[in-house]
Backbone as JSON Lines, residues from 0, in Angstrom:
{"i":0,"aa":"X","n":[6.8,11.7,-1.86],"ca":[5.87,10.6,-2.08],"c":[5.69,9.85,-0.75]}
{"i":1,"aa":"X","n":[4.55,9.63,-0.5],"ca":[4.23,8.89,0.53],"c":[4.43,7.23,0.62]}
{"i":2,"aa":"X","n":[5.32,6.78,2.16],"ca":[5.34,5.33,1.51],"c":[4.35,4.27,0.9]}
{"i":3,"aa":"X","n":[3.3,4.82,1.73],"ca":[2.32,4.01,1.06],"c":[2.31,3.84,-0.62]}
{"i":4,"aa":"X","n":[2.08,5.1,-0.92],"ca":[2.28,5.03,-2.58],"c":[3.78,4.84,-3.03]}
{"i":5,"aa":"X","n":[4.69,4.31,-2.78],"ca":[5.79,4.05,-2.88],"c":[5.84,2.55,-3.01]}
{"i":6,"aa":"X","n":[5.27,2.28,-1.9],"ca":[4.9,0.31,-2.14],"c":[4.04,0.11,-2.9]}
{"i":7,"aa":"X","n":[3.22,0.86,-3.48],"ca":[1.74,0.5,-4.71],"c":[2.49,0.63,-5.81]}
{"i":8,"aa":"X","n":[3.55,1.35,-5.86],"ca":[4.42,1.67,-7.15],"c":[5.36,0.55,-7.76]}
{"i":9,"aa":"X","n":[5.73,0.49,-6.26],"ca":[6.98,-0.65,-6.8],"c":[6.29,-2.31,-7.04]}
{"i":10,"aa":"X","n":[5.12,-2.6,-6.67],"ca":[4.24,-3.66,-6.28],"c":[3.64,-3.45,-8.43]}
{"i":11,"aa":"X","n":[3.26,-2.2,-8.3],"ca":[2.76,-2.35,-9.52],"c":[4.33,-2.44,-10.9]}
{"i":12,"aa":"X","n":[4.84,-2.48,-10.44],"ca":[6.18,-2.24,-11.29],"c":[6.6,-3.86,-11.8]}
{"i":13,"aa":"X","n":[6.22,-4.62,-10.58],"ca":[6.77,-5.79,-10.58],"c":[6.07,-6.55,-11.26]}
{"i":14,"aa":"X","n":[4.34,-6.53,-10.57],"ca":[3.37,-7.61,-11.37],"c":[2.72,-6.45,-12.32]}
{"i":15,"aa":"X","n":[2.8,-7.21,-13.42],"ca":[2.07,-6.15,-13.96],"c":[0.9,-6.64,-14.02]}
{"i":16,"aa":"X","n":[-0.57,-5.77,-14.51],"ca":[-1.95,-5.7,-13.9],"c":[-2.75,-6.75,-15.38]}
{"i":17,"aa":"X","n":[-3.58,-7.41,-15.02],"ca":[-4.35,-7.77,-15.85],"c":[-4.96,-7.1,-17.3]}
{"i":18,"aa":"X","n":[-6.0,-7.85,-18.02],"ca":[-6.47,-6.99,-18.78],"c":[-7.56,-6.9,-18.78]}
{"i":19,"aa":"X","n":[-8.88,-6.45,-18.48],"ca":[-10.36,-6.67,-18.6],"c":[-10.76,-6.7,-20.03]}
{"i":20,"aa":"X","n":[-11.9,-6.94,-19.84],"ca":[-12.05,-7.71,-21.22],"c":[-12.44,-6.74,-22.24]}
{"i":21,"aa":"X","n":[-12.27,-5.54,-22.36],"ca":[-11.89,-4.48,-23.36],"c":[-10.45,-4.35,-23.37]}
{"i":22,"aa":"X","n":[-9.56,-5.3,-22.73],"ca":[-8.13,-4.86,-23.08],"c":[-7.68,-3.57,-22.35]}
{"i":23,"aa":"X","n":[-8.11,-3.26,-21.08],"ca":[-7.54,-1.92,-20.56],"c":[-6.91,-2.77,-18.88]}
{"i":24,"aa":"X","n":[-6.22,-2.32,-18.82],"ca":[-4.91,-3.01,-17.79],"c":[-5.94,-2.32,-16.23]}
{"i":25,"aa":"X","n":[-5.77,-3.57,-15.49],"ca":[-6.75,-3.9,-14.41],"c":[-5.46,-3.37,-13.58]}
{"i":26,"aa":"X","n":[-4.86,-2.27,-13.01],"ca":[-4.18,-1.98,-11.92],"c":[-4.05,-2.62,-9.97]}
{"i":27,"aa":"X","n":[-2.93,-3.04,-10.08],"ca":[-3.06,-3.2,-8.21],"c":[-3.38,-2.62,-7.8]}
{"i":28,"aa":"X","n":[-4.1,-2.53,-6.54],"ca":[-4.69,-1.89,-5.25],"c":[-3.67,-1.73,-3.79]}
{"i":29,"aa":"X","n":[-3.92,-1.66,-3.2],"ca":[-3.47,-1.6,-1.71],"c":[-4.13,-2.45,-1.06]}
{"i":30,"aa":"X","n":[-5.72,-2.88,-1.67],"ca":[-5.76,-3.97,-0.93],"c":[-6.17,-5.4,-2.08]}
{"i":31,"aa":"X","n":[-5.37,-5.4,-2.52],"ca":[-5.17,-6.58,-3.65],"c":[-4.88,-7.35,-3.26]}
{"i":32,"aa":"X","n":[-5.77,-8.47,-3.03],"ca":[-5.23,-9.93,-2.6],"c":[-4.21,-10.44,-3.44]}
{"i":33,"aa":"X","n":[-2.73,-10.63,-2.92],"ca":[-1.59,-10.94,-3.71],"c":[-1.79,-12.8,-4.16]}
{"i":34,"aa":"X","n":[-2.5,-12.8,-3.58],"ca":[-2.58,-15.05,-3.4],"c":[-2.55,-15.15,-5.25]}
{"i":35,"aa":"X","n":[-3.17,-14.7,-5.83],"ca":[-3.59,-15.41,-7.18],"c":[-2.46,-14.73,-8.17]}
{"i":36,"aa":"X","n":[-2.03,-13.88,-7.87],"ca":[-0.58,-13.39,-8.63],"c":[0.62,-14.63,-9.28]}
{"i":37,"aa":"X","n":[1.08,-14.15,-10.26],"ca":[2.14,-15.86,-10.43],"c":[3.25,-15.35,-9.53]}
{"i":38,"aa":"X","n":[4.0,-16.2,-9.34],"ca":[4.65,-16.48,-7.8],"c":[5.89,-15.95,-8.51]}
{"i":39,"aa":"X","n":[6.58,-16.53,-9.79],"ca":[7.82,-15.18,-10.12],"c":[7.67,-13.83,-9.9]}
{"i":40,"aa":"X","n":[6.68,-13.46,-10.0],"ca":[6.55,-11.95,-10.18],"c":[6.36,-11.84,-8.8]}
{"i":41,"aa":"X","n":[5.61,-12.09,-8.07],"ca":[5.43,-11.53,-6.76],"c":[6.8,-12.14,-5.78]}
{"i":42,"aa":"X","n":[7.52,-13.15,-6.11],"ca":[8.72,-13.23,-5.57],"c":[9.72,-11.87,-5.68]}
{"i":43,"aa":"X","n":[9.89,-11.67,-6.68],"ca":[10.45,-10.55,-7.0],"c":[9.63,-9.26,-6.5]}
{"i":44,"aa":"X","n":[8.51,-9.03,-6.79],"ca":[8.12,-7.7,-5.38],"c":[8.45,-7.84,-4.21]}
{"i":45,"aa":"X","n":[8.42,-8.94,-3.6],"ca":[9.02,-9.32,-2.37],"c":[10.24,-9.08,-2.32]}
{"i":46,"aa":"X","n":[11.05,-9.6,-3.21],"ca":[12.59,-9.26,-3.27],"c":[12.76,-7.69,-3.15]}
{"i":47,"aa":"X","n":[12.5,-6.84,-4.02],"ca":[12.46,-5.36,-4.64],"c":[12.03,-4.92,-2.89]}
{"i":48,"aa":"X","n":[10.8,-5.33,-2.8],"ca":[10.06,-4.4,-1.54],"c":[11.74,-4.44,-0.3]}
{"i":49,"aa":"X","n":[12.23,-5.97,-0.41],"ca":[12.52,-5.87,0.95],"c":[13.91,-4.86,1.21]}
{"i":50,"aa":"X","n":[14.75,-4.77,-0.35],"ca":[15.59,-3.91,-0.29],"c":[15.58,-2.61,-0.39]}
{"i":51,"aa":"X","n":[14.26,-2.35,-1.16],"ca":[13.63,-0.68,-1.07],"c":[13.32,-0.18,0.41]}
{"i":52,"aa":"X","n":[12.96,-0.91,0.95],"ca":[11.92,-0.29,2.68],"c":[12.9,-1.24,3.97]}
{"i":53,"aa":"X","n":[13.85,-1.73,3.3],"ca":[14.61,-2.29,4.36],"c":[13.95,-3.0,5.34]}
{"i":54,"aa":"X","n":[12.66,-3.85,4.84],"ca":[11.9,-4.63,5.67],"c":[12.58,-6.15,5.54]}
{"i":55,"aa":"X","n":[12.82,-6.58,7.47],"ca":[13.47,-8.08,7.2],"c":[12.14,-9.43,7.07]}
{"i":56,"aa":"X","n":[11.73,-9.9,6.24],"ca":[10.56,-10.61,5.83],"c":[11.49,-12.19,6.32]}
{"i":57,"aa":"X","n":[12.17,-12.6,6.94],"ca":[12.44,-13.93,6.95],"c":[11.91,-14.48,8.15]}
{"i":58,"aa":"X","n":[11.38,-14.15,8.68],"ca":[10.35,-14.65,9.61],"c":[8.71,-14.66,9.24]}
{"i":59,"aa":"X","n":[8.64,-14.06,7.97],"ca":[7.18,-14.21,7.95],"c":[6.74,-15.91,7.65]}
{"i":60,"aa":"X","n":[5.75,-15.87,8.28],"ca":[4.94,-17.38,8.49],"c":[4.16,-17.67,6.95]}
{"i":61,"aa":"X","n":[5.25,-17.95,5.71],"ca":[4.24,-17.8,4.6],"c":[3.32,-18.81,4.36]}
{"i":62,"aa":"X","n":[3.43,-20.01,5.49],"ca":[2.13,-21.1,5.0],"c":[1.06,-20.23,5.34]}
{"i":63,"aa":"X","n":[0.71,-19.09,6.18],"ca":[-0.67,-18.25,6.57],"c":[-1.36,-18.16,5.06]}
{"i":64,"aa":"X","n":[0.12,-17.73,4.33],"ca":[-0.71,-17.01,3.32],"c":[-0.72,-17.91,2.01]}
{"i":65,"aa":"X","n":[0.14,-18.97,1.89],"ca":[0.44,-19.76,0.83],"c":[0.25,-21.34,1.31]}
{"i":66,"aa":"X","n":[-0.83,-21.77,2.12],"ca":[-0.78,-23.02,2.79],"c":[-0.74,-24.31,2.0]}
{"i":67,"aa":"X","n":[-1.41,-23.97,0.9],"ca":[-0.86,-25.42,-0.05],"c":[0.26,-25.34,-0.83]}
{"i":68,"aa":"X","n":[0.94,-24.44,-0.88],"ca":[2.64,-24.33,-1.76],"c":[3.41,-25.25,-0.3]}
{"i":69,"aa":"X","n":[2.93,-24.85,0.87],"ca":[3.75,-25.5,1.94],"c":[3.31,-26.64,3.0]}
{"i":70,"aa":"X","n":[2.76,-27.11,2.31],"ca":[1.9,-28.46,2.91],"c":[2.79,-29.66,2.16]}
{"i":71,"aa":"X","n":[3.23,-30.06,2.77],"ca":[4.11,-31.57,2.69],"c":[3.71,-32.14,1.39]}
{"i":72,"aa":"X","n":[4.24,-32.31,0.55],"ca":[4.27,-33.26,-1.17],"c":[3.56,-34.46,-0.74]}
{"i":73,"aa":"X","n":[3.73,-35.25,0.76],"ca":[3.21,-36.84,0.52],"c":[1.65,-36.61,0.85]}
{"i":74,"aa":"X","n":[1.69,-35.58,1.84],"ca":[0.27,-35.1,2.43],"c":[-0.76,-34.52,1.44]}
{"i":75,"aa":"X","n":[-0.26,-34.04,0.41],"ca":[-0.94,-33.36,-0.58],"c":[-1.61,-34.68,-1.95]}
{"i":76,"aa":"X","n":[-0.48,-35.87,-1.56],"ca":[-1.01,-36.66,-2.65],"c":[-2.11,-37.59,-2.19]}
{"i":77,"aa":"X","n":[-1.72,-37.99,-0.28],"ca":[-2.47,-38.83,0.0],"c":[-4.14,-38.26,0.68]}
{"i":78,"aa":"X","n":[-3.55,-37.03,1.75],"ca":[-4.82,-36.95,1.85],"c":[-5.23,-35.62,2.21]}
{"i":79,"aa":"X","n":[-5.14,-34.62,1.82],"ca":[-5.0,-33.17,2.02],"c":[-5.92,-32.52,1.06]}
{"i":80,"aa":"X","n":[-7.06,-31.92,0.94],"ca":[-7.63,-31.79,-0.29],"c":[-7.28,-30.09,-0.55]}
{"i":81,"aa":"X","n":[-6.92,-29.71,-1.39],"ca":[-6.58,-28.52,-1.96],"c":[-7.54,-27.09,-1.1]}
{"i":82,"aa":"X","n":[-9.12,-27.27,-1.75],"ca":[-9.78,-26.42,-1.48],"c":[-9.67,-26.32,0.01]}
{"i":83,"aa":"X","n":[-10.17,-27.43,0.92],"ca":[-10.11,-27.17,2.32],"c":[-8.96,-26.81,2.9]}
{"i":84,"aa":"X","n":[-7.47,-26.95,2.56],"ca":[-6.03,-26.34,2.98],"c":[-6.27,-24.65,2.11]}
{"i":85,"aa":"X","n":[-6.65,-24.49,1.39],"ca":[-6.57,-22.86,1.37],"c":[-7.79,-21.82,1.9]}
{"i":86,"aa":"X","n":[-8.92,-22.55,2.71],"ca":[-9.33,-22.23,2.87],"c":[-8.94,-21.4,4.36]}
{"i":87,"aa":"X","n":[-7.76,-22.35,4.71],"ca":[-7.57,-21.54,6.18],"c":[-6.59,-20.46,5.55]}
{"i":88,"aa":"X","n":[-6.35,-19.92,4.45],"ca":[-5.22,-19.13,3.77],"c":[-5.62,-17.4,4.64]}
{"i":89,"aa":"X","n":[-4.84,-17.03,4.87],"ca":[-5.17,-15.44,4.89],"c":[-4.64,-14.77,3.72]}
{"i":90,"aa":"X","n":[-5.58,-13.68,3.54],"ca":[-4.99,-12.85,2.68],"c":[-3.71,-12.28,2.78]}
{"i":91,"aa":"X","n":[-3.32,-11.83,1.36],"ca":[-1.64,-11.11,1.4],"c":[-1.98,-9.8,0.5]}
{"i":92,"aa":"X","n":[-2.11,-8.73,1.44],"ca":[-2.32,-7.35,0.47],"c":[-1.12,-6.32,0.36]}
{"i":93,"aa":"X","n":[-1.1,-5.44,-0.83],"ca":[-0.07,-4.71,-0.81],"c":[-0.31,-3.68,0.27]}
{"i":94,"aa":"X","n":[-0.99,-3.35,1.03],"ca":[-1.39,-2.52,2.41],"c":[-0.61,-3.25,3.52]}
{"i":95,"aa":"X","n":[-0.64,-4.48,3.24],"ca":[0.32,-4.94,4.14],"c":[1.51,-5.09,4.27]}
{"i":96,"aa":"X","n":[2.15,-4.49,3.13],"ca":[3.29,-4.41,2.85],"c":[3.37,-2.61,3.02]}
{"i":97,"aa":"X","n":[2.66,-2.11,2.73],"ca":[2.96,-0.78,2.83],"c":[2.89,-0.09,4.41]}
{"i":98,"aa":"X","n":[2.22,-0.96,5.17],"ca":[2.45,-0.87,6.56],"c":[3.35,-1.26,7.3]}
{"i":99,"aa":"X","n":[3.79,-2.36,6.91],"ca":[4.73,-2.46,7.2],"c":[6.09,-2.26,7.13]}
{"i":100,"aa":"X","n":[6.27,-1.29,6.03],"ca":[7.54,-0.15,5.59],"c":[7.26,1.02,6.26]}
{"i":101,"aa":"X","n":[6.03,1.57,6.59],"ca":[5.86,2.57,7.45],"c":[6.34,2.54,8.61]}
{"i":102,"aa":"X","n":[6.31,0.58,9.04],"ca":[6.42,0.45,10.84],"c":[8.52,0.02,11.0]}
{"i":103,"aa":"X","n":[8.76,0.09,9.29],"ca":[10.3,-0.71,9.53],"c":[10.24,-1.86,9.77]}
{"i":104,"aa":"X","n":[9.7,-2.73,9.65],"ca":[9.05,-4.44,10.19],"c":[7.64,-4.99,9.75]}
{"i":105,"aa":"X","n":[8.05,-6.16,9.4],"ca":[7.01,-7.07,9.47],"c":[5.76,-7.15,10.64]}
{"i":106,"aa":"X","n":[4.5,-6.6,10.37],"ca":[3.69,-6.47,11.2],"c":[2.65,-7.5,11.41]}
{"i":107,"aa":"X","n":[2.6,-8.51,10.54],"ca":[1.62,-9.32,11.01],"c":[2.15,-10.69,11.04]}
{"i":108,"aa":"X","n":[1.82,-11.66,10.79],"ca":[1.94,-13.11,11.1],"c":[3.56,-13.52,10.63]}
{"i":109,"aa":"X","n":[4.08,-13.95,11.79],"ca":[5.31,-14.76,11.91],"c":[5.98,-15.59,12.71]}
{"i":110,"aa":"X","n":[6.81,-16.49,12.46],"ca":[7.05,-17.51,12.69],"c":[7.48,-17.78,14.34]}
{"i":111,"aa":"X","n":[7.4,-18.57,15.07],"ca":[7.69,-18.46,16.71],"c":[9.11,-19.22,16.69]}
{"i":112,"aa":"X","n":[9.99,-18.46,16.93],"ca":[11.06,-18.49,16.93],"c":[11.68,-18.41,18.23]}
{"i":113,"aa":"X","n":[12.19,-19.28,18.92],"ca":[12.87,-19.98,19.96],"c":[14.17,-20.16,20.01]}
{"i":114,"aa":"X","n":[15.05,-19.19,20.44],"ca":[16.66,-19.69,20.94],"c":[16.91,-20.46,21.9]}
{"i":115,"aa":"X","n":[18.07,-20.99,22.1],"ca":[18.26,-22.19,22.94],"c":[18.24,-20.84,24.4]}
{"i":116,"aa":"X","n":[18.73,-19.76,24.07],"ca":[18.82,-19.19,25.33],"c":[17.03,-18.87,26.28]}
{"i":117,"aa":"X","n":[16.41,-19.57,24.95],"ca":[15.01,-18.94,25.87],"c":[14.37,-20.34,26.76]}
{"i":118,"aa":"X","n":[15.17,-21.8,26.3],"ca":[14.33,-22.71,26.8],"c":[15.21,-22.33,28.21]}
């Protein structure tokens, strides 16, 4: 099995797929925007993915992809308006996860991380 279809598997394992409106189950993609998924379930693909493909995800930059889950509580009440903070959101696809088990690493957006040995 190819990893790619290995991460569509385990991705579909976790969330399971909608229903269209005949009741027939709307399957993940590879390039399925993960944003609108409920956040237990896709926590847990995240979890699953990172011990299946041995990818280290603790540097990923998740306000890119989740900017109003991580926008400050006082900022959000006083003056932050929802729509315009997700609008700078990037997408989160399972392609991006499946590339990045191909590469052994996190390939796109993460956090700038500074040791004291670098100042």
């Amino acid at each position: 099995m190819k990893i790619q279809d290995a991460v569509l598997e385990l991705f579909r394992k976790e969330i399971p797929g909608e229903e269209d409106k005949n009741g027939k189950e709307i399957l993940l993609e590879l390039d399925t925007d993960l944003f609108d998924e409920p956040r237990d379930d896709l926590s847990d693909a995240i979890e699953a993915f990172q011990k299946a493909f041995d990818v280290d995800l603790s540097e990923v930059n998740w306000t890119r992809y989740f900017p109003w889950e991580n926008t400050p509580l006082l900022t959000r009440w006083i003056k932050a308006k929802r729509e315009e903070v997700e609008a700078t959101r990037l997408p989160l696809t399972v392609r991006m996860f499946a590339e990045s088990a191909e590469a052994g690493k996190w390939l796109f957006e993460v956090r700038n991380s500074h040791s004291k040995d670098d100042a």
